[in-house]
C-alpha positions in Angstrom: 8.3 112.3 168.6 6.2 114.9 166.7 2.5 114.0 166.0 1.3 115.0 162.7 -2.0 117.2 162.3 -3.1 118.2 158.8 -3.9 121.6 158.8 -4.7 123.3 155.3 -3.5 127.2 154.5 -3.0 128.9 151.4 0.1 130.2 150.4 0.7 132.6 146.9 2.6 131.0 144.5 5.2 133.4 145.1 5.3 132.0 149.1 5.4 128.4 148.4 8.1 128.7 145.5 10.5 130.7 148.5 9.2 127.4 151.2 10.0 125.5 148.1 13.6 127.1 147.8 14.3 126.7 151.7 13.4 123.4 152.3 16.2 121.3 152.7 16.0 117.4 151.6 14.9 115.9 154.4 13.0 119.0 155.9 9.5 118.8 156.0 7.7 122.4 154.8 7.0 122.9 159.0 10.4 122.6 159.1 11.3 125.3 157.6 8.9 127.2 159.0 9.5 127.0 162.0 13.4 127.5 161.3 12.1 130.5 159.4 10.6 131.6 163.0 13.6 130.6 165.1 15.8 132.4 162.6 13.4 135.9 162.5 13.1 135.4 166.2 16.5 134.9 167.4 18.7 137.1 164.5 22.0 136.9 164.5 23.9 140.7 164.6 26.5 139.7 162.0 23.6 140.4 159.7 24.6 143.8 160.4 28.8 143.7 160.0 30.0 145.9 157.7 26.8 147.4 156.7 28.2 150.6 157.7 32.0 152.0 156.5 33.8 155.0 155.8 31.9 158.6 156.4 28.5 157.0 156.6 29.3 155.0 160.1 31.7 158.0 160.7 28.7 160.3 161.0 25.8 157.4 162.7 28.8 157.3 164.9 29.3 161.7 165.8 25.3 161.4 165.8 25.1 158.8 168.7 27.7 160.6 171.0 25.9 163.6 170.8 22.6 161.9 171.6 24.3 160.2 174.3 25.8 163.3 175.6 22.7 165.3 175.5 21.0 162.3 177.7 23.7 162.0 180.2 22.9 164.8 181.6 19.0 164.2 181.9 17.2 162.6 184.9 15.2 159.5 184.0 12.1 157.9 185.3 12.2 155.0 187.3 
């Protein structure tokens, strides 16, 4: 059980129409704010799949093994 406390903020128009949009039917606005939260907390990876294809994730890719390689030889700091 969830006690209630009224607690005022202001929100732009902007804010509360994008609450507004979120909120499901039987979702209080705290609701979806703190779904918002878990969500931004917790991210999910597939966000990123596909984002990269072709020659762009061919050359992030030839980037990162030479980083890598250049750090594998390197002593590091307990």
């Amino acid at each position: 059980m969830h006690t209630v406390v009224t607690k005022v903020i202001s929100l732009s128009d902007k804010a509360y129409a994008e609450l507004k949009k979120r909120k499901g039917r039987e979702e209080s606005f705290s609701d979806v704010v703190l779904r918002m939260i878990e969500n931004k907390r917790t991210g999910s990876l597939l966000k990123f799949a596909g984002v990269w294809s072709g020659e762009e994730f061919d050359a992030i890719e030839k980037d990162l093994r030479k980083q890598r390689e250049a750090g594998a030889g390197r002593e590091h700091d307990p």
